[in-house]
C-alpha positions in Angstrom: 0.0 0.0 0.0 1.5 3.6 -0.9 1.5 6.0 1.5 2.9 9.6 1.4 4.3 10.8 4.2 5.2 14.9 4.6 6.9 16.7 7.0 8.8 19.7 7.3 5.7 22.2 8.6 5.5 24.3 11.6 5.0 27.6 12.8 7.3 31.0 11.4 7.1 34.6 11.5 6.1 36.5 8.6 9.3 36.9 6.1 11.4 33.4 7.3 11.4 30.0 5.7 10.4 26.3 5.7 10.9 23.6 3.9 8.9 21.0 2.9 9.1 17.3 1.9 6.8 14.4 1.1 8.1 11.3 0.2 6.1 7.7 -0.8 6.1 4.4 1.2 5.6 1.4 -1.2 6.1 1.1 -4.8 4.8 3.3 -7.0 5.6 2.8 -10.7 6.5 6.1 -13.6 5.1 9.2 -11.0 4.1 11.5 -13.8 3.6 14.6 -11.5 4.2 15.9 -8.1 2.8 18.6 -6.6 1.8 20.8 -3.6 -1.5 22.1 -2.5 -2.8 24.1 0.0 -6.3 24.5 2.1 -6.7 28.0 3.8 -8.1 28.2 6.7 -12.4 28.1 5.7 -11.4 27.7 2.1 -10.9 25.4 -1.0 -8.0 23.7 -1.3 -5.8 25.3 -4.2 -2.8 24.4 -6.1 0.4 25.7 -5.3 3.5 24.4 -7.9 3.7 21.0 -9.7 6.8 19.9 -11.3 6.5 16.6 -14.0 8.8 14.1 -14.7 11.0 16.3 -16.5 11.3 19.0 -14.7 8.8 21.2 -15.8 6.9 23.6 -13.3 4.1 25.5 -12.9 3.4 27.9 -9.8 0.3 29.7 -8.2 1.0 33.4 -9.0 0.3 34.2 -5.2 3.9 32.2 -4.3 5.9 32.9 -7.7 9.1 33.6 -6.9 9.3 32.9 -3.2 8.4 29.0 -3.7 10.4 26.3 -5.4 9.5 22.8 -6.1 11.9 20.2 -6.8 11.6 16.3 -6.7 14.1 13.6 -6.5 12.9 10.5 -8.5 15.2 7.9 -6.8 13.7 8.8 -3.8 10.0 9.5 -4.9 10.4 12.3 -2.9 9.3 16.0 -3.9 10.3 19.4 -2.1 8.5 22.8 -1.5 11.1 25.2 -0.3 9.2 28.4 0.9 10.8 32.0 1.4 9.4 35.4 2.5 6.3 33.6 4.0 3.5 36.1 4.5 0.5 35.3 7.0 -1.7 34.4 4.0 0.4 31.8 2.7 -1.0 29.9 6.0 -2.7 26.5 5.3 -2.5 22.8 5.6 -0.1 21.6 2.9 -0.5 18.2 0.9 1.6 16.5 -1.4 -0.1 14.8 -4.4 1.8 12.3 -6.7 0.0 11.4 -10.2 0.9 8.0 -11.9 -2.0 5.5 -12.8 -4.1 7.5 -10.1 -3.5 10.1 -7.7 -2.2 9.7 -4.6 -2.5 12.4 -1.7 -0.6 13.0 1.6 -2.3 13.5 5.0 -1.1 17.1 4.9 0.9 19.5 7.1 0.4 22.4 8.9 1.7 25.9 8.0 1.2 28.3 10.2 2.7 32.4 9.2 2.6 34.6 12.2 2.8 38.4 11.5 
């Protein structure tokens, strides 16, 4: 059975940095995408960046430039470095890895202080 399993979130003032990481448990054969999302607070959740197999990305314009994504395929493990941090960026963060389905992480907290 996969599993993804993040970590990496916590609690930051306005302007600092975390990074994050979610990595799969099990076997999961040709990951197509990986990605990050985020759910507000009392909202929908929303895409943040995805990155594909070769390296291509795509990024929410709220967090262009001050996000990267990045994934290491030996490890099935994809990255969400986050800089200048702002309150509203706060949210529970999941991972999402796309091959023959979807598969979603339990999510992390991310919690901006002001």
């Amino acid at each position: 059975q996969v599993q993804l399993v993040e970590s990496g979130g916590g609690l930051v003032q306005a302007g600092g940095s975390l990074r994050l990481s979610c990595a799969a448990s099990g076997s999961i054969f040709s990951i197509n995408v990986m990605g990050w999302y985020r759910q507000p607070p009392g909202k929908q959740r929303e895409l943040v960046a995805t990155i594909s197999n070769g390296g291509s990305t795509n990024y929410a314009e709220s967090v262009k430039g001050r996000f990267t994504i990045s994934r290491d395929n030996a490890k099935n493990t994809v990255y969400l470095q986050m800089n200048s941090l702002k309150p509203e960026d706060t949210a529970v963060y999941f991972c999402k890895f796309t091959s023959s389905w979807d598969y979603w992480g339990q999510g992390t907290q991310v919690t901006v202080s002001s």
